[in-house]
C-alpha positions in Angstrom: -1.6 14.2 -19.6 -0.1 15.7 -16.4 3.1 16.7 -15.6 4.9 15.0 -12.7 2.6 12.1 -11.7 3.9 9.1 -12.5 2.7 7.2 -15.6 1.5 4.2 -13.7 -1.5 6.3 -11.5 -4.2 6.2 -13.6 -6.9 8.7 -13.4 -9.2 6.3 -11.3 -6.2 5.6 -8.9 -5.6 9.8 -8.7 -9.1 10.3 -7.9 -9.3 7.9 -5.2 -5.9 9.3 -3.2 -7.0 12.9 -4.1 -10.6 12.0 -2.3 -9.3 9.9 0.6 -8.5 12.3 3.9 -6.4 12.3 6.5 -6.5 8.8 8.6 -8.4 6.8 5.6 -6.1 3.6 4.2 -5.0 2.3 0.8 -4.3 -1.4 0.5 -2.0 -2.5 -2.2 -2.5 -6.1 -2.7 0.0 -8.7 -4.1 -1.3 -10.7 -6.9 -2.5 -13.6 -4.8 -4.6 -11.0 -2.3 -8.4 -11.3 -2.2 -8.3 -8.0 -3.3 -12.0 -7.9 -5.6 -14.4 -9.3 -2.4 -12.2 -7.1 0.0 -12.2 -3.9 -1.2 -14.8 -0.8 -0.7 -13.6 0.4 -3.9 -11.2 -1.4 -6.7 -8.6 -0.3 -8.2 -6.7 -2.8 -10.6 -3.0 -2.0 -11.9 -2.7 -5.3 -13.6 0.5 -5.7 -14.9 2.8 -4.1 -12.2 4.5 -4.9 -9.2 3.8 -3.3 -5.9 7.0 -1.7 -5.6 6.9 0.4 -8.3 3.1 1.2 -7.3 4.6 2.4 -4.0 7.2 4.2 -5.1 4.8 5.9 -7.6 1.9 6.3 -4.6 4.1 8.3 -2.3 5.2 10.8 -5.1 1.6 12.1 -4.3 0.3 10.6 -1.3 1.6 11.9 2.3 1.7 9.1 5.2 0.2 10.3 8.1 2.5 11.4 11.1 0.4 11.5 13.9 0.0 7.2 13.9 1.7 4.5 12.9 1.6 4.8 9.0 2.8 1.5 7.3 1.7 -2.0 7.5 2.6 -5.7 6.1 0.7 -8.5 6.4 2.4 -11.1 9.1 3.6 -14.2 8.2 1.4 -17.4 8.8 2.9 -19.7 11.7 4.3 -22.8 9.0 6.2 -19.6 6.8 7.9 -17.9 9.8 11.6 -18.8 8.7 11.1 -17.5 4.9 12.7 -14.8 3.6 10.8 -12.2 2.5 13.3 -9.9 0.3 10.6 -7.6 -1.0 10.3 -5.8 2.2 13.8 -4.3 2.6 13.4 -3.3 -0.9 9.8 -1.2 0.3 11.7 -0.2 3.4 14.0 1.9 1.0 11.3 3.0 -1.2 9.1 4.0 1.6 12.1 5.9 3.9 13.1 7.4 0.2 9.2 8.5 -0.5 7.9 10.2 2.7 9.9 11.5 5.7 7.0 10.5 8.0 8.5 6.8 7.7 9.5 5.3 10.4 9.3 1.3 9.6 5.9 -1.2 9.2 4.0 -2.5 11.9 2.7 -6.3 11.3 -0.8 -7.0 11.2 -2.0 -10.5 11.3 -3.2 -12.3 8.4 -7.1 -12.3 9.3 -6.8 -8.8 11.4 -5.3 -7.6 8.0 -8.2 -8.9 5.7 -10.4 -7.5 8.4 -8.4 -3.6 8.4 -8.8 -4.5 4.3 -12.6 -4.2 4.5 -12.7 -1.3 6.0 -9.8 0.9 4.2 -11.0 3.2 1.6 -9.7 1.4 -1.1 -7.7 -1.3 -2.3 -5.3 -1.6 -5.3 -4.8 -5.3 -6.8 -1.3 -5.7 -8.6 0.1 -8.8 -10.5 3.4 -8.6 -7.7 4.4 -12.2 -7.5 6.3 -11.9 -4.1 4.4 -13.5 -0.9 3.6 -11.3 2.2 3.8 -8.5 -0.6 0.2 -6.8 0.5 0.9 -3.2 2.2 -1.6 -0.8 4.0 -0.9 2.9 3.5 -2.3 5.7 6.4 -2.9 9.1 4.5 -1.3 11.8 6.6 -2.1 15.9 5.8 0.1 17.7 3.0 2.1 19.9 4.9 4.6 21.2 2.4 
């Protein structure tokens, strides 16, 4: 046990953000994402929803302040009316959790699962929300 880190990193999910440098991405992935036959490396948190992952993620993880840092996944043309309430709510865990937020950028669906392949890792979550899948840029520790 560890003082400080939030229950809900496990030690697989610490070594990943602790090896991952400055510019590499985390995915966190709703629980409908294609997150296993996406991701370079896998880390499941069954069980939890993506906001508490992010809230817990940028206890430790810095989001980088020399690019955009933040991204959702866009709605698809037929759901471009619905409400998505889940992303104010990571709008005021994400301003609350790192200074270096500004607000997310949208990616498209497919450029998104594309940016997925390549990130250094991805987290799969049970979140039930649609449009819930964020991607995370790792910024330098400056404090």
């Amino acid at each position: 046990m560890l003082k400080n880190i939030p229950a809900l990193l496990s030690p697989e999910l610490l070594k990943i953000l602790m090896e991952m440098g400055h510019g590499d991405e985390l995915v966190i992935g709703d629980g409908n994402f294609p997150a296993a036959s996406m991701g370079q490396r896998l880390v499941r948190l069954d069980g939890l929803g993506v906001p508490e992952i992010l809230e817990g993620i940028l206890k430790v993880f810095p989001l980088d302040t020399f690019e955009k840092n933040a991204f959702l996944m866009e709605r698809v043309e037929k759901d471009r009316a619905m409400e998505i309430p889940v992303w104010q709510v990571y709008r005021q865990i994400a301003k609350a959790g790192d200074k270096g937020f500004v607000d997310f950028e949208f990616i498209e669906r497919f450029a998104f699962y594309e940016r997925t392949k390549k990130a250094y890792a991805v987290v799969a979550t049970s979140e039930q929300s649609l449009y819930a899948n964020i991607i995370l840029k790792k910024g330098v520790v400056t404090d």
